[in-house]
N, C-alpha and C positions, 0 to 999 in steps of 0.2 A: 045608545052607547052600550058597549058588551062590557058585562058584569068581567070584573078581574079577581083571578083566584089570591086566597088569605094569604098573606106575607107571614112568614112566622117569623115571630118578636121575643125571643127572650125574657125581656121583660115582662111581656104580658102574659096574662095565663093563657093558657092553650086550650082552647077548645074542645070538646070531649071530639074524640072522631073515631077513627075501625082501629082497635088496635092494633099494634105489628106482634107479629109471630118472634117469638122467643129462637132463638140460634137452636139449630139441630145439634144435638149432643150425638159422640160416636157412638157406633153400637157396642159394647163391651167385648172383647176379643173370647172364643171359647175356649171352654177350660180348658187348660193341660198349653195353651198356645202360646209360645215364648215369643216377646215382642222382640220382633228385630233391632237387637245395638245398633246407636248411633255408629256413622260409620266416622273413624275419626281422621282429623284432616291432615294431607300429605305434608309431611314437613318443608320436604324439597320444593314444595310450592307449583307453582303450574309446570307442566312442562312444555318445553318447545317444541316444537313440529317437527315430525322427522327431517332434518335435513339442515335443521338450522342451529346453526352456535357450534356447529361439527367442524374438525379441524380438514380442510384440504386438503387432498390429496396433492403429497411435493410432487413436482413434473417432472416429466419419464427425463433421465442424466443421459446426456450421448455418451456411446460406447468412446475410451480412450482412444485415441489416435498412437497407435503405432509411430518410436521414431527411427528412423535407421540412420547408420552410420554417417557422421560428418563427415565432411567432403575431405578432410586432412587425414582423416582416417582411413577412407576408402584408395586411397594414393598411397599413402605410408605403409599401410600392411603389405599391399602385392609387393611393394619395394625391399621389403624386408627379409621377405618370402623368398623375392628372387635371388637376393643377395645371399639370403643363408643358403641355398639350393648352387650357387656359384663358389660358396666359400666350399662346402661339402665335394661338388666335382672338383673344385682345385688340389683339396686335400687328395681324394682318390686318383687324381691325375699325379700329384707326383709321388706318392707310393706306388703307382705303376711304374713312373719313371724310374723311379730309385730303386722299385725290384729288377726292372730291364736292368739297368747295369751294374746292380751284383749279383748279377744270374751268375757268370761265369766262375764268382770269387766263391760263391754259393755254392757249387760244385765242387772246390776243393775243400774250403771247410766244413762240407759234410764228411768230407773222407778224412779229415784230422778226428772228428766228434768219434764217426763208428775206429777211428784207430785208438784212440785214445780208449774207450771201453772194450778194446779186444786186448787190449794192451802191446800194440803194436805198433813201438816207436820206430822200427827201422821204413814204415810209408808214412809217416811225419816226417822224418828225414828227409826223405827224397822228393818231401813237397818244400821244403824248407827254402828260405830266401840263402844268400850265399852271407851277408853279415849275422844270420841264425847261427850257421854251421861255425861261421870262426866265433862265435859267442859261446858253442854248447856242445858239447861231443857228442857221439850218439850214445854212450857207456851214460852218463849223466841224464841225457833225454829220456834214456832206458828207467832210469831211478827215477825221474820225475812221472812216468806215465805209469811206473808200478803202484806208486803211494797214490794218485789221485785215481786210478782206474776203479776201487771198488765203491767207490762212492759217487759214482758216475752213471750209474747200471741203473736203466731206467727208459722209458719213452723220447724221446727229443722232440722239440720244436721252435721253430727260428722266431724270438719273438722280439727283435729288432734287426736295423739296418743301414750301416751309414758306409757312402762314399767321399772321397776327396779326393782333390787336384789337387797337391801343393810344390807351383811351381814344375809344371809338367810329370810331377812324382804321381801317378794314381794309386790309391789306399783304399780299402775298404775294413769296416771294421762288423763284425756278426756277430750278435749274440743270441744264444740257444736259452730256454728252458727247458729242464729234464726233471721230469717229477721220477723219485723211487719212493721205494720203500717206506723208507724214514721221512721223507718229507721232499721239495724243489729245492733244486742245487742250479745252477747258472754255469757258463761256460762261456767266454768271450775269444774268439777269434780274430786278431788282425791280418791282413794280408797288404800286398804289395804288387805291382804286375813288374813285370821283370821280362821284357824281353821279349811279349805278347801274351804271359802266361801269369799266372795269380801265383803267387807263393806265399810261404806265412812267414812272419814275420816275428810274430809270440803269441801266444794263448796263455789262460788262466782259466780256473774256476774259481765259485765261491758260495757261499751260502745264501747270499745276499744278493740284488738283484744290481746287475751292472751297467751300464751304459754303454751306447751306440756309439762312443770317443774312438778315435783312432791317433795310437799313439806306441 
């Protein structure tokens, strides 16, 4: 039988044996050598690994979608367009009409306008309709184209136009602007055809702008 080694008992005394070696003490640090501080602990606590507890990247946003015009829209506008482009030739289609046929009437009440500022009633006269002449003598026309003739002196230009049928009667009525001196003066021409030819019927002027009436 093999001898078994000493159980150690607390209780019992211990047997003298090899004594143990005392704990090694450190060497004492050399002079002048400051002990390194405790290094003190991160408050924020451990950190995470790069990459973790990090917020995502939000996903790339598709580019807007252009939107073009509703379908009510794209019908309504060209309609609009056309129409105004049709009102516009209509308007220039009968100012050409309407200057077509006071061309002719046009041609004499230029010749009243430049008589009037020469002061030259006796070719107003003789442009004159025949119910003018038994209304106005020419001694009287003479006084009426004296007094408005210097106030009259100035540039011309036709800036209205109106014709009439009334009841086979043709009538045309014209009115000028004459800027001078002092300021725009007006001058309204009525005529009448008479027989294939345009006569006048009355004129006026005024300071104030007139209308395209014939009367």
């Amino acid at each position: 039988m093999e001898p078994q080694p000493p159980v150690n008992n607390p209780d019992q005394p211990q047997s003298p044996g090899v004594p143990m070696a005392p704990p090694m003490a450190q060497p004492p640090a050399p002079a002048g050598t400051v002990p390194p501080a405790p290094q003190p602990a991160d408050p924020a606590g451990p950190q995470p690994a790069p990459g973790y507890g990090q917020p995502l990247p939000s996903p790339a946003q598709p580019a807007p979608v252009k939107k073009g015009l509703p379908t009510w829209a794209k019908i309504l506008i060209p309609a609009a367009l056309g129409l105004f482009v049709l009102i516009g030739g209509g308007i220039a289609l009968l100012f050409a009409l309407v200057g077509n046929a006071t061309k002719d009437a046009e041609i004499v009440s230029n010749q009243v306008v430049n008589a009037i500022q020469a002061e030259d009633a006796g070719t107003i006269y003789d442009l004159a309709s025949g119910d003018f002449k038994r209304a106005t003598s020419e001694a009287q026309l003479e006084e009426i184209v004296s007094s408005i003739s210097p106030a009259l002196q100035g540039e011309e230009s036709i800036s209205g136009r109106t014709i009439k049928n009334d009841n086979g009667r043709e009538m045309a009525s014209i009115v000028y602007t004459i800027a001078t001196g002092s300021g725009t003066v007006y001058v309204r021409v009525v005529l009448e055809k008479d027989g294939g030819e345009w006569r006048v019927i009355n004129f006026r002027s005024s300071e104030t702008p007139l209308k395209t009436e014939v009367k």
